[in-house]
N, C-alpha and C positions, 0 to 999 in steps of 0.2 A: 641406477646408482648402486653399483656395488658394493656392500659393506664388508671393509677389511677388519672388522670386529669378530671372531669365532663365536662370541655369547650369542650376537643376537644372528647370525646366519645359523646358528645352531635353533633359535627360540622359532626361525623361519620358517625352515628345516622340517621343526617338530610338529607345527601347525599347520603345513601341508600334509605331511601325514596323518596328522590324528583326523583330518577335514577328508580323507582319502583324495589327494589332490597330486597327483604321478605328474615324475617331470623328469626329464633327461638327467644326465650326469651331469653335462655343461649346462644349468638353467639363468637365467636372467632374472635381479632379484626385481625388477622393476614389473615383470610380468607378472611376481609371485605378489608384489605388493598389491598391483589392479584384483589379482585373483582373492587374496584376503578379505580389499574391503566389497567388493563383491559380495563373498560368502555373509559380511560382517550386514548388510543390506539388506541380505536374503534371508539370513535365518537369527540374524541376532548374535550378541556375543558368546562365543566358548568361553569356559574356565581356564585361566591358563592361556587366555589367545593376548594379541601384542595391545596396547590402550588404543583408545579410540583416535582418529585421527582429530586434528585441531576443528577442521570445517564442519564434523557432526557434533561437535564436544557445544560448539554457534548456535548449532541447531537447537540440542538440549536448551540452553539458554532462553534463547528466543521464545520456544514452547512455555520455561519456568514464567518467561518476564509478560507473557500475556493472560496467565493464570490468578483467579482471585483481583481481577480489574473491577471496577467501578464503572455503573450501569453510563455515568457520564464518559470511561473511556472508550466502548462497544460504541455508546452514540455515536461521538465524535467518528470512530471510523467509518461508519456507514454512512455518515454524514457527509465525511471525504469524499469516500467512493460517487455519491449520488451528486455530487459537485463533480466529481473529474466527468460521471458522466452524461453532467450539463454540457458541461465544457467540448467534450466531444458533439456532442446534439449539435451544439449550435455553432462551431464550426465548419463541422459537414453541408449546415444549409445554408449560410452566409458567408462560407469563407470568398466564394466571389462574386459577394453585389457588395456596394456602397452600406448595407444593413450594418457590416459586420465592425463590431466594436474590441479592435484585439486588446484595449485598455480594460473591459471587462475578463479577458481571457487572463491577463497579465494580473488583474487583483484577485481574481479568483483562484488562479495559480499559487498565488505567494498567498493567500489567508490557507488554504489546503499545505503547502509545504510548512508554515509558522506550526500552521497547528499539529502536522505530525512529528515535528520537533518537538513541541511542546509535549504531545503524548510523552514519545519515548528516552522525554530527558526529566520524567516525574514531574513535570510542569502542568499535572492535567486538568488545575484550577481555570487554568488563565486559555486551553485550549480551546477552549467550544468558542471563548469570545474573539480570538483570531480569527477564526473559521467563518462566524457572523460575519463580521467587519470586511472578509473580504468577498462573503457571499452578497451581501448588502451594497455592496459600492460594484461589484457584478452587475447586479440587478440595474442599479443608475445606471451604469455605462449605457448595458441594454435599451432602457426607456430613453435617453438624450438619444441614440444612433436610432433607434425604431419609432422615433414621434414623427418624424416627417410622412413616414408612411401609413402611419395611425392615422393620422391628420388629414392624409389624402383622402383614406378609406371614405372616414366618417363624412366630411363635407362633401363627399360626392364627384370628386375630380376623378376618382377611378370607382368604374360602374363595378369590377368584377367581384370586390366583398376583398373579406378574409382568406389567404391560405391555410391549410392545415398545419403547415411549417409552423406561421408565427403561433398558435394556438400549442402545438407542443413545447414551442420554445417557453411561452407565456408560462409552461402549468412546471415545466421542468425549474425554470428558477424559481418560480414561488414555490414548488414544493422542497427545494435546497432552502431557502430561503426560509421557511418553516421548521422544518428540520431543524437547522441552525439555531433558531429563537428556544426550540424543545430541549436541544441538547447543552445549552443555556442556563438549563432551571432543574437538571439532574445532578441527583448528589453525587457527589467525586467524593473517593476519599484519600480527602486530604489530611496530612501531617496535623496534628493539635498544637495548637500555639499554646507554650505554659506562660499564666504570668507568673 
């Protein structure tokens, strides 16, 4: 995109130069802009160089808006994260027997998306107990789809025992699943109601 403006192909201009940044006579100002925020990536901003673009200006942001959180919002993500990778676990081993309960996958899904709503819309009160709620009715789904085979083990209709599968499966949602009850009972901090 060429700029029919002289101020800022002149402000372009100058910024190439002072950056020691050599270009033809005919140059292309879209190449000059790639080469800017390049520079601006690599070494930071110059005095004098053009503002930052909109999608680092995001970034800044982001950086601000995770700063000075409450030990309940840190929970809460790691709590997510160690749910998605439930989620993942135990797809990989049951996504093809009759085991696999995609109703557990489906409320697991939606208490992790609730709750990262709730994070990032200062709702960090009410997120740990989304995050429960759909960790816990996870865990259900799992126990209804996996009792049948519970069931076999123990009364002896199948001689071969336990795999290690359901044993990970087993330790990965109670330990979401705990998590979730921990991050429950950490203080947020929240806005003070005046009366």
């Amino acid at each position: 995109m060429n700029s029919k403006n002289p101020a800022i192909r002149a402000k372009k201009r100058d910024f190439a130069l002072k950056n020691r940044i050599h270009y033809p006579k005919c140059y292309n100002i879209d190449k000059i802009n790639a080469v800017m925020l390049a520079s601006i990536m690599r070494y930071g901003r110059k005095e004098g160089a053009l503002p930052l673009p909109a999608f680092l200006k995001g970034e800044k942001r982001m950086i601000k808006q995770l700063k000075n959180r409450s030990r309940a919002f840190y929970g809460t993500l790691i709590c997510s994260g160690v749910s998605v990778i439930t989620m993942i676990v135990y797809a990989a081993i049951y996504a093809s027997t009759r085991f696999m309960a995609r109703e557990a996958l489906l409320c697991m899904t939606g208490g992790v998306l609730l709750g990262l709503v709730l994070l990032f819309t200062n709702h960090e009160r009410f997120a740990p107990s989304a995050l429960l709620v759909g960790n816990f009715l996870g865990l259900l789904f799992y126990i209804y789809h996996i009792y049948f085979f519970v069931s076999s083990v123990v009364t002896g209709i199948q001689f071969s025992g336990f795999p290690p599968e359901f044993f990970v499966n087993a330790v990965m949602f109670g330990v979401a699943l705990v998590l979730s009850i921990v991050c429950v009972f950490l203080p947020c901090s929240c806005p003070k109601e005046e009366n």
